[in-house]
C-alpha positions in Angstrom: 26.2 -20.5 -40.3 23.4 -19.3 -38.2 20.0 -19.3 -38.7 17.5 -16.9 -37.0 13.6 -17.8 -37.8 10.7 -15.0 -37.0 7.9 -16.4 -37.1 4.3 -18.2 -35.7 3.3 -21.9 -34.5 -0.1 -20.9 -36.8 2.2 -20.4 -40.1 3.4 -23.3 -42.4 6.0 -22.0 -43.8 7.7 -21.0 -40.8 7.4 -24.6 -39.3 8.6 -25.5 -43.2 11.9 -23.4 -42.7 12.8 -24.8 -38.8 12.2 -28.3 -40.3 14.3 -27.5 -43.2 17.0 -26.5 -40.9 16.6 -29.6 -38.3 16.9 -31.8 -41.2 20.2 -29.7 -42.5 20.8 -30.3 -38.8 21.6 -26.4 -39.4 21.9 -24.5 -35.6 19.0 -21.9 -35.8 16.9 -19.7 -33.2 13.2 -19.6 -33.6 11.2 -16.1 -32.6 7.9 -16.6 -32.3 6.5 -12.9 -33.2 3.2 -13.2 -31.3 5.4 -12.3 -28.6 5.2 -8.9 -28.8 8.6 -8.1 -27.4 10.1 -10.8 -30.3 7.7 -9.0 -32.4 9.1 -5.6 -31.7 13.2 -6.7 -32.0 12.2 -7.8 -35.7 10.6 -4.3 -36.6 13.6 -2.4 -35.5 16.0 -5.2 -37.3 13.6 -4.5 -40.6 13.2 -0.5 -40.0 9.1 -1.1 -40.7 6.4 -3.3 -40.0 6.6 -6.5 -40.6 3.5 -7.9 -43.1 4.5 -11.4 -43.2 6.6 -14.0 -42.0 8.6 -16.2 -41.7 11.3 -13.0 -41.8 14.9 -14.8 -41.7 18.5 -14.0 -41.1 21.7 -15.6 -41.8 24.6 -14.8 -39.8 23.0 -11.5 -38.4 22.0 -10.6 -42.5 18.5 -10.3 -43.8 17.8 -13.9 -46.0 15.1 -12.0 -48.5 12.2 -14.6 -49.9 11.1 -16.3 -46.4 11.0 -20.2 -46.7 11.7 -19.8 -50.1 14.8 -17.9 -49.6 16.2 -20.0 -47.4 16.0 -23.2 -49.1 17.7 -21.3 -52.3 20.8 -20.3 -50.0 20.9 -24.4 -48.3 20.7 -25.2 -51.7 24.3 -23.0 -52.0 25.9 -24.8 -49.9 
């Protein structure tokens, strides 16, 4: 399973899902969206802007619910 995190060093939650995945020693790839070109991949992987984060993705697929989303689908498995 891989894990791809969009998100800020500024946002709790998104530091809440990478440490969620470093203690599920899960492989993931953090995108930090002030980056405008990280920022700009996301918006075309969503078709619209993006109004919060974190915005996840599990094996390629959109993970709806952010943090909380992904803690229900570790939870899964």
């Amino acid at each position: 399973m891989k894990i791809e995190i969009y998100g800020a060093e500024w946002c709790g939650y998104c530091k809440k899902a990478v440490s969620l995945c470093e203690s599920k020693s899960m492989q993931y790839e953090y995108f930090n969206v002030e980056d405008t070109a990280n920022l700009r991949v996301l918006e075309e992987r969503m078709g619209s802007k993006v109004k919060t984060i974190p915005q996840i993705f599990k094996d390629g697929q959109f993970l709806p619910g952010g943090f909380t989303g992904l803690q229900q689908e570790l939870a899964k498995n």
